[in-house]
N, CA, C and O of each residue as an XYZ file, in Angstrom:
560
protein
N     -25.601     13.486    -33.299
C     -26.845     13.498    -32.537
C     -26.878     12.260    -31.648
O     -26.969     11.114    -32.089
N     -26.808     12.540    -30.538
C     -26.949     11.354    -29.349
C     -28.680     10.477    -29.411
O     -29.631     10.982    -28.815
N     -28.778      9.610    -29.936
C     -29.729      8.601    -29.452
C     -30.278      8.360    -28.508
O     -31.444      8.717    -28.344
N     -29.422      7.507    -27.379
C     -29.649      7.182    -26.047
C     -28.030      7.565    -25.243
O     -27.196      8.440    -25.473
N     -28.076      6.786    -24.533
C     -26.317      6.914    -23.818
C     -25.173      6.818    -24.159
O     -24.142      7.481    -24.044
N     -25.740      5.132    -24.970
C     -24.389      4.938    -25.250
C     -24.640      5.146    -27.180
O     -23.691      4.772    -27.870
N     -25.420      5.506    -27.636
C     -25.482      5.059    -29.002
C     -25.947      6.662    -29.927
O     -26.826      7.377    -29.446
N     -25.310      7.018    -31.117
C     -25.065      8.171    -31.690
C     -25.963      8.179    -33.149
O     -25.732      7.281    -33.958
N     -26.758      8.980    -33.390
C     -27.018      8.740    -35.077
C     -25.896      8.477    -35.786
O     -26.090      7.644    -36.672
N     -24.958      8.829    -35.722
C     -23.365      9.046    -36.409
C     -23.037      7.513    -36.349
O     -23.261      6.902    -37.394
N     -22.682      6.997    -35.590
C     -22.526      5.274    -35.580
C     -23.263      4.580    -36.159
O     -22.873      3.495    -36.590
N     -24.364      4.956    -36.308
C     -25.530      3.952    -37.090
C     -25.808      4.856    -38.303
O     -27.000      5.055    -38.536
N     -25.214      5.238    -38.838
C     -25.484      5.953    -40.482
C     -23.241      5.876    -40.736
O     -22.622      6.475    -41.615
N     -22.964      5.465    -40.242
C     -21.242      5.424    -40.932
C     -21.181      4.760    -41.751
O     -21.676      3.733    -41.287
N     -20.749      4.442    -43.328
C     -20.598      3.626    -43.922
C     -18.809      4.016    -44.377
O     -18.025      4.946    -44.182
N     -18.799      2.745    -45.040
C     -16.814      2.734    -45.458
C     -17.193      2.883    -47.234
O     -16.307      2.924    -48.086
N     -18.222      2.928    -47.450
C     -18.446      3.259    -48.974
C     -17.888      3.790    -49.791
O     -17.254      3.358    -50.754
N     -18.221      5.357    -49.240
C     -18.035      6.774    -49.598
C     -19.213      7.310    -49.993
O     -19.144      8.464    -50.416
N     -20.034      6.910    -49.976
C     -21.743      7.272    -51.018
C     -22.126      7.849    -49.622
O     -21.844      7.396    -48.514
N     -23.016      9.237    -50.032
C     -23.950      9.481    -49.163
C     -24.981      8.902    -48.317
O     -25.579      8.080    -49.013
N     -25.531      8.945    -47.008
C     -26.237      7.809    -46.376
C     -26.913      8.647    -44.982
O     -26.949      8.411    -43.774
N     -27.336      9.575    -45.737
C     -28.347     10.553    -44.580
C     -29.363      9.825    -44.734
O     -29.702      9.376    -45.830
N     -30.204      9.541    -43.238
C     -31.641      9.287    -43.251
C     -32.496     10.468    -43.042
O     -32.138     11.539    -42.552
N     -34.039     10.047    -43.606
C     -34.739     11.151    -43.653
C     -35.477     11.369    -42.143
O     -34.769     11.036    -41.194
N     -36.396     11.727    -41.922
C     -36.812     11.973    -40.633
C     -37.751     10.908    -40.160
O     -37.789     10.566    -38.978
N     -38.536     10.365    -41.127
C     -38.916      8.674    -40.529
C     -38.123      7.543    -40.201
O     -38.462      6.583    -39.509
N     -36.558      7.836    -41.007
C     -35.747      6.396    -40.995
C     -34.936      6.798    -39.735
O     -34.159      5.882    -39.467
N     -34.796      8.170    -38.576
C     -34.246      8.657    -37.637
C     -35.282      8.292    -36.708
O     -34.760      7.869    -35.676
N     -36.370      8.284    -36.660
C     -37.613      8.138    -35.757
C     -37.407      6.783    -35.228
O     -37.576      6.411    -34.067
N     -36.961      5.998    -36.389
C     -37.240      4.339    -36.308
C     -35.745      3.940    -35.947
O     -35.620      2.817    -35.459
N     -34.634      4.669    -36.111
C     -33.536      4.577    -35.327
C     -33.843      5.144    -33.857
O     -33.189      4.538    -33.009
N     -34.434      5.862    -33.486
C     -34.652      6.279    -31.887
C     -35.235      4.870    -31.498
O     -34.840      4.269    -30.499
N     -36.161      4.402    -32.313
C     -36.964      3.451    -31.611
C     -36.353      2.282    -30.988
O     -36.583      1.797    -29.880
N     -35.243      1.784    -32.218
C     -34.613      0.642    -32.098
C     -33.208      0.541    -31.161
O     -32.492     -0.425    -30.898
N     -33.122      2.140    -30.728
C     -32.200      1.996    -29.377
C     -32.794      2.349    -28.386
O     -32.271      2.278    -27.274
N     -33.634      2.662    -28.523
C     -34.662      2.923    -27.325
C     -35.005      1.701    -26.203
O     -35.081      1.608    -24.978
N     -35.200      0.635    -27.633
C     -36.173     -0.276    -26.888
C     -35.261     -1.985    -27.075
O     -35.764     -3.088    -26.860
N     -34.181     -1.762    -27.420
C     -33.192     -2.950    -28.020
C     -31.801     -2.327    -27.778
O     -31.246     -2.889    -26.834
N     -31.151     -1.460    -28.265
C     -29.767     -1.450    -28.245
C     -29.561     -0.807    -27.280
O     -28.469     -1.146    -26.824
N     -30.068      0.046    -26.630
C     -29.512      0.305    -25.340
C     -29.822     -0.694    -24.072
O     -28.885     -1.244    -23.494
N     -30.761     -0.836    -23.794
C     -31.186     -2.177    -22.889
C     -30.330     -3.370    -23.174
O     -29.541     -3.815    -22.341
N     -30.460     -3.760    -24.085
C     -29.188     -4.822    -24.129
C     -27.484     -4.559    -23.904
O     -26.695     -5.376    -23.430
N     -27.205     -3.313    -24.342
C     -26.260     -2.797    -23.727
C     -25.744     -2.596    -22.257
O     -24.559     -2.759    -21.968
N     -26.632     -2.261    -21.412
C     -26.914     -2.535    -20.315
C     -26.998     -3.573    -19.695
O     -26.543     -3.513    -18.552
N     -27.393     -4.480    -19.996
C     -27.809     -6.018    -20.074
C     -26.442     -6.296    -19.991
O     -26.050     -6.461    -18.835
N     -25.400     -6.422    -21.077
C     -24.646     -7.152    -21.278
C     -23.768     -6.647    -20.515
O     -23.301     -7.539    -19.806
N     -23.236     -5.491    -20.274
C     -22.481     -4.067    -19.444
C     -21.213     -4.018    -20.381
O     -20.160     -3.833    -19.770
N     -21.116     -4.146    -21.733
C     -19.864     -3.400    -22.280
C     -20.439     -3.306    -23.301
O     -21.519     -3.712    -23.730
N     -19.157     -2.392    -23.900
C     -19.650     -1.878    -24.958
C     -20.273     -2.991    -26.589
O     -19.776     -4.056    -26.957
N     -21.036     -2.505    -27.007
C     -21.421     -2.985    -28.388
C     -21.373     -2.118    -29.927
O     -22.002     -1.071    -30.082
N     -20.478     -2.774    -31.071
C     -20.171     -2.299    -31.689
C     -21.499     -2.293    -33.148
O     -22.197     -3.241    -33.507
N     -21.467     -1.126    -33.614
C     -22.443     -1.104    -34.721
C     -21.749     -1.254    -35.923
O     -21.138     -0.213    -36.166
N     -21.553     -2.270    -36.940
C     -21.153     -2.705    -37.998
C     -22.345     -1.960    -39.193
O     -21.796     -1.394    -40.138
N     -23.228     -1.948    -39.188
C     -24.077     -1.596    -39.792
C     -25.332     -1.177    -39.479
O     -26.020     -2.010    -38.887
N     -25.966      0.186    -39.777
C     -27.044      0.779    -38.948
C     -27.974      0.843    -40.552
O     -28.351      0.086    -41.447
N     -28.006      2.126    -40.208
C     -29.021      2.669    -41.417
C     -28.524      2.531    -42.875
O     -27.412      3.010    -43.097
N     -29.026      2.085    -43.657
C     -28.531      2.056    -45.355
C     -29.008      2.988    -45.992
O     -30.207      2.711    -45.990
N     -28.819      4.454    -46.863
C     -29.372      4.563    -47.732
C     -29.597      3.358    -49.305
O     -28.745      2.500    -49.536
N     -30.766      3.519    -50.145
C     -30.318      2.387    -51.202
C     -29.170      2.264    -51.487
O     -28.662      1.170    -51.240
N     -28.199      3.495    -52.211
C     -27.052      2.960    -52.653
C     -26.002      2.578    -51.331
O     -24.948      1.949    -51.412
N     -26.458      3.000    -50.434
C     -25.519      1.940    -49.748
C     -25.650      0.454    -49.528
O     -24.764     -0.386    -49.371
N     -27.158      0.307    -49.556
C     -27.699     -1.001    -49.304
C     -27.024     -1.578    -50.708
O     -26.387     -2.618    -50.542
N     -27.054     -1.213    -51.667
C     -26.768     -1.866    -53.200
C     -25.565     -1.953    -53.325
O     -25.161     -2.689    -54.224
N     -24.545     -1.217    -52.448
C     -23.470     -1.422    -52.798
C     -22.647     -2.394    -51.735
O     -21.477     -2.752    -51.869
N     -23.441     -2.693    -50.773
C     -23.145     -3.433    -49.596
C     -23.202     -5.064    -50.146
O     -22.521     -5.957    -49.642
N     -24.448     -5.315    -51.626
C     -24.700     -6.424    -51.360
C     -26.288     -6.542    -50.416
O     -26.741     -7.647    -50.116
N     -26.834     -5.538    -50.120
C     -27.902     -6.170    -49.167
C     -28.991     -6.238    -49.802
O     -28.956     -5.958    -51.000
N     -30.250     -6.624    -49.190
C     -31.619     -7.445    -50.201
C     -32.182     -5.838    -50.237
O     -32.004     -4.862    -49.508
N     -33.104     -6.142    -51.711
C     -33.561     -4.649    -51.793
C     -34.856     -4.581    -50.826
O     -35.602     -3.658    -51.155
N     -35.326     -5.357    -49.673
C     -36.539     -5.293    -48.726
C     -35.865     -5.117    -47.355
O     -36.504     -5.381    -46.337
N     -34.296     -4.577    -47.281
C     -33.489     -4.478    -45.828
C     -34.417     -3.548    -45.087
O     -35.043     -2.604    -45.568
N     -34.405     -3.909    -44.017
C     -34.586     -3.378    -42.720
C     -33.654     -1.639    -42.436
O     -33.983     -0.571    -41.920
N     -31.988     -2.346    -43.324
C     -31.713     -1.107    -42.816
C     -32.274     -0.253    -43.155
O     -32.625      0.460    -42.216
N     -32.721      0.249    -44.568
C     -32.962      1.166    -45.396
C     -34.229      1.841    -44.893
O     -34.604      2.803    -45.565
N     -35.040      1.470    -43.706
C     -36.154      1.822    -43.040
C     -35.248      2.209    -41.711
O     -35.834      2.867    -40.851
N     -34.242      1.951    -41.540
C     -33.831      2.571    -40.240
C     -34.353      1.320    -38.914
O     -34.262      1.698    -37.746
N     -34.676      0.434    -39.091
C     -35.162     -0.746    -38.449
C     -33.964     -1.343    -38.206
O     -34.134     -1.158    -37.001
N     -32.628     -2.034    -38.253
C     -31.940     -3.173    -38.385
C     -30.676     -1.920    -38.032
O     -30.390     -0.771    -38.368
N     -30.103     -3.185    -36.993
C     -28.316     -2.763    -37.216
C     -27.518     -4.375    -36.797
O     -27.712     -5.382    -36.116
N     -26.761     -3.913    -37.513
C     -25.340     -5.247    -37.522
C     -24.171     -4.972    -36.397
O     -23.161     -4.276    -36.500
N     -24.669     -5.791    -35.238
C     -23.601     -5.564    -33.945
C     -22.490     -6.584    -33.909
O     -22.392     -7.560    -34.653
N     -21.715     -6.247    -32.997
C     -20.787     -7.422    -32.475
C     -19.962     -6.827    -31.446
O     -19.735     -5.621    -31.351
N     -19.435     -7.917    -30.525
C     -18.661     -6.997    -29.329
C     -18.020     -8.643    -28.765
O     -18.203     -9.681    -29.401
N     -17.292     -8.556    -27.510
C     -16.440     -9.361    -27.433
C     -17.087    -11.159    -27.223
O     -16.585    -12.214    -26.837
N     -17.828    -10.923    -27.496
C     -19.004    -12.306    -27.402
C     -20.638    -12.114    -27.763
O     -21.700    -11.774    -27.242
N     -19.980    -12.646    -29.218
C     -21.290    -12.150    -29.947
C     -22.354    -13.357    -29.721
O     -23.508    -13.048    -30.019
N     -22.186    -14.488    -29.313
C     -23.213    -15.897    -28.889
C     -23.865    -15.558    -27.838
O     -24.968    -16.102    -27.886
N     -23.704    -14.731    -26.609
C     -23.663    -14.238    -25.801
C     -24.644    -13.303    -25.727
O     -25.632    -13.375    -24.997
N     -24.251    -12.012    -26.831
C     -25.148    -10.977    -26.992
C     -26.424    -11.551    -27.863
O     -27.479    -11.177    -27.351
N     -26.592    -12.269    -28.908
C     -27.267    -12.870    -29.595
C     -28.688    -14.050    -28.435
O     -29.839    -14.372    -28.730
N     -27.766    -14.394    -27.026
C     -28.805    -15.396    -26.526
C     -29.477    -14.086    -26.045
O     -30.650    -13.843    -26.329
N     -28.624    -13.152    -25.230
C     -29.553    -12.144    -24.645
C     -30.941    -11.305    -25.207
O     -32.025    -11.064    -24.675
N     -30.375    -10.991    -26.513
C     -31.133    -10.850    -27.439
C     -32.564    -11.513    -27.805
O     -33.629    -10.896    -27.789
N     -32.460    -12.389    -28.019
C     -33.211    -13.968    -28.128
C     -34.467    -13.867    -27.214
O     -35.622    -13.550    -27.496
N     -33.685    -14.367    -25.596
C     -34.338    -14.273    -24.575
C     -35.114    -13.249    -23.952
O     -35.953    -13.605    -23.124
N     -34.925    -11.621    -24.301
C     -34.816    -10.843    -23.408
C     -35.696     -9.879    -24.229
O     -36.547     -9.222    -23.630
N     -35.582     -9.784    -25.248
C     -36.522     -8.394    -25.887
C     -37.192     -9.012    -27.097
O     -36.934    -10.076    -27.659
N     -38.248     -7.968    -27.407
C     -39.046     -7.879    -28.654
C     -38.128     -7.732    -30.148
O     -37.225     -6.907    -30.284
N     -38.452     -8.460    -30.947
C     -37.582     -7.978    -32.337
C     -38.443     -8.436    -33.647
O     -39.060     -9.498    -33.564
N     -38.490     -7.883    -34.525
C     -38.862     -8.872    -35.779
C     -37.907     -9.499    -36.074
O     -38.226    -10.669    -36.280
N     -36.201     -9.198    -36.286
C     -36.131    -10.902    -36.943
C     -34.324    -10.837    -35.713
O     -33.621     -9.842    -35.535
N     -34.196    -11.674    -35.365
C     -32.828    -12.018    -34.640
C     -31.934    -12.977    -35.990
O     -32.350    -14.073    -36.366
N     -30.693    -12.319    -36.568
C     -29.761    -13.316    -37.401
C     -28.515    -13.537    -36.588
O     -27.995    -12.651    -35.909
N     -28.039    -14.840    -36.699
C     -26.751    -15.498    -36.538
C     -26.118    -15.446    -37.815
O     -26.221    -16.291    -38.704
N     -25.410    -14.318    -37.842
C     -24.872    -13.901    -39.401
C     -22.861    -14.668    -39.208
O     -22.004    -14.431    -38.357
N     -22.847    -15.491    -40.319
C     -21.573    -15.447    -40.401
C     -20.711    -16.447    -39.341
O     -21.502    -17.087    -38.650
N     -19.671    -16.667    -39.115
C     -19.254    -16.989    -38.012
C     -19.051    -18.994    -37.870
O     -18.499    -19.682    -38.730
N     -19.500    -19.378    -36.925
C     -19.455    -20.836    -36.678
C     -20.772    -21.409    -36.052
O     -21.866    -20.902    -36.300
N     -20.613    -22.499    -35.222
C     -21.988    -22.887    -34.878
C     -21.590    -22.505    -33.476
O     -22.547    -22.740    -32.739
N     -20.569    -22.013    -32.807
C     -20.274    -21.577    -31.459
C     -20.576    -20.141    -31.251
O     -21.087    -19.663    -30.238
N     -20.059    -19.248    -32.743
C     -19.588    -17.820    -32.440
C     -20.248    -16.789    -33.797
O     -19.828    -17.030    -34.928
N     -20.654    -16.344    -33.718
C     -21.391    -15.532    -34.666
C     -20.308    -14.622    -35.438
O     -19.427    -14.152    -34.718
N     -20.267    -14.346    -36.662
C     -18.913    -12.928    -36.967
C     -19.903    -11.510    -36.193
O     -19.341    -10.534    -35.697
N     -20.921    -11.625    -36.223
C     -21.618    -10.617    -36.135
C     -23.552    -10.771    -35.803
O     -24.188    -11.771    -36.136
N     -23.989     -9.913    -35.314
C     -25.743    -10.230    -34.782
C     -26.701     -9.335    -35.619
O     -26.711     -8.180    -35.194
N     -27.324     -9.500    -36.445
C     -28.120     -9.315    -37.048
C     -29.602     -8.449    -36.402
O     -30.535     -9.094    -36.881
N     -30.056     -7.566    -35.745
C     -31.979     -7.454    -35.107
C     -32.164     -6.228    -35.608
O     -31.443     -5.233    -35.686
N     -33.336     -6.492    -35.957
C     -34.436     -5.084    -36.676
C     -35.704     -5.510    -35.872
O     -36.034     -6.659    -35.579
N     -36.362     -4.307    -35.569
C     -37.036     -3.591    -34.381
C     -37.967     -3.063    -35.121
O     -37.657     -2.322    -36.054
N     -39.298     -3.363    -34.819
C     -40.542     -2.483    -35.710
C     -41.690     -1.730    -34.826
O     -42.431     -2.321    -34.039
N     -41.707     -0.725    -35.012
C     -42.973     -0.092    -33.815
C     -44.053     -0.844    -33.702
O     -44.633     -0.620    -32.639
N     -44.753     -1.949    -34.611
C     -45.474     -2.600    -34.865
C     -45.490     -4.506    -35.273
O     -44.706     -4.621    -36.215
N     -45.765     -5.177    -35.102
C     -45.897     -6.327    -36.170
C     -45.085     -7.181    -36.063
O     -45.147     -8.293    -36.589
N     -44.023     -6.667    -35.206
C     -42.421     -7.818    -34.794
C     -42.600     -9.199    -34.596
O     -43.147     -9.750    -33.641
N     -42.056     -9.734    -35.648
C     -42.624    -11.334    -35.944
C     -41.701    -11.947    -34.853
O     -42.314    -12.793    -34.202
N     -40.611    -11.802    -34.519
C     -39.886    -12.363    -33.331
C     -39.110    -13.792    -33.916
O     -38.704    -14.808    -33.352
N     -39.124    -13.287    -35.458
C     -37.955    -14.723    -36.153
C     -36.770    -14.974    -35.983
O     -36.045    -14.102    -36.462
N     -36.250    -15.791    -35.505
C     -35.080    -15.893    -35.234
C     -33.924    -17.112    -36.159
O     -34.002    -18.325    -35.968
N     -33.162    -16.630    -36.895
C     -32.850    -17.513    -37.617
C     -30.966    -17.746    -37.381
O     -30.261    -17.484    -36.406
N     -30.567    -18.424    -38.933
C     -29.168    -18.369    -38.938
C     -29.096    -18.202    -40.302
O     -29.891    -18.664    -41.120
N     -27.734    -17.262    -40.619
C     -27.303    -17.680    -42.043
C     -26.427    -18.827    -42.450
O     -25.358    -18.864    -41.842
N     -26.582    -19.551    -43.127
C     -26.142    -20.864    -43.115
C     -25.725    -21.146    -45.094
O     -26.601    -20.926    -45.931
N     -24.893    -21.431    -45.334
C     -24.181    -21.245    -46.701
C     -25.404    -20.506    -47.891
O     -26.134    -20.830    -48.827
N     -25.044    -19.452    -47.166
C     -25.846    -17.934    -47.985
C     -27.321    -18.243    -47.866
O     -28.051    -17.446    -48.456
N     -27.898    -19.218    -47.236
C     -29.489    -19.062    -46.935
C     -29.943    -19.649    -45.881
O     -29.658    -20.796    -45.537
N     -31.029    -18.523    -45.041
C     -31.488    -17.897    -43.758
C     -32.252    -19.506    -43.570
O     -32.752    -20.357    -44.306
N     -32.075    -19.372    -42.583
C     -32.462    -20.948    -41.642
C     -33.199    -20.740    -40.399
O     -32.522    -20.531    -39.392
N     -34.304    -20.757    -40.310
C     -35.004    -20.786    -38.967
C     -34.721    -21.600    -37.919
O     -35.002    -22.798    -37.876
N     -33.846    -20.610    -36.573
C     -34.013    -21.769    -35.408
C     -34.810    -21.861    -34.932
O     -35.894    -21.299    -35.091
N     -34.375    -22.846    -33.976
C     -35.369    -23.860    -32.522
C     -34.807    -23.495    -31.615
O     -35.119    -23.894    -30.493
């Protein structure tokens, strides 16, 4: 099922698990939203492609991933990008759109392994942090 242009339900529900990881019809709603209004625009923005590391979680995927049991993915809110300059996509990010939370997941203090944003129809606190030896750090 095509999303927007460049972005597929299928890409943002893939896991390397093996566990089932269908979303229901609210956690698809809130995936339209979050390429609607974030991953495609920034895509655009940046003009190449961006890779989805992690979209939607069912629980046991979230549980088997390691992720917090209050994820974003598991609402269909949050995906885990990266593409050939993830500091890059991360300032655009930052600067340029609405989000509840922006992460600098992983990586160095130059280069991110990967970008962290979850997108809420409502309430988007606009936090922007880093992960920093396994605990979330608010930037400046």
């Amino acid at each position: 099922m095509k999303l927007t242009e460049n972005f597929t339900l299928e890409e943002l529900t893939v896991t390397s698990t093996g566990l089932k990881n269908v979303p229901g019809t609210n956690e698809i709603v809130a995936l339209q939203r979050l390429t609607l209004n974030v991953l495609q625009p920034v895509r655009e923005m940046f003009g190449n492609p961006i890779r989805i590391n992690s979209g939607y979680r069912s629980v046991s995927v979230n549980k088997a991933v390691g992720g917090s049991e209050t994820s974003s993915h598991c609402k269909g809110e949050a995906a885990d990008l990266s593409c050939d300059d993830n500091a890059e996509l991360f300032r655009l990010l930052r600067d340029n759109f609405k989000f509840d939370q922006l992460i600098w997941e992983g990586g160095d203090d130059n280069q991110p392994a990967w970008v962290h944003v979850s997108f809420k129809v409502a309430g988007n606190r606009h936090q922007v942090l880093k992960m920093r030896n396994g605990k979330y750090e608010f930037m400046s």
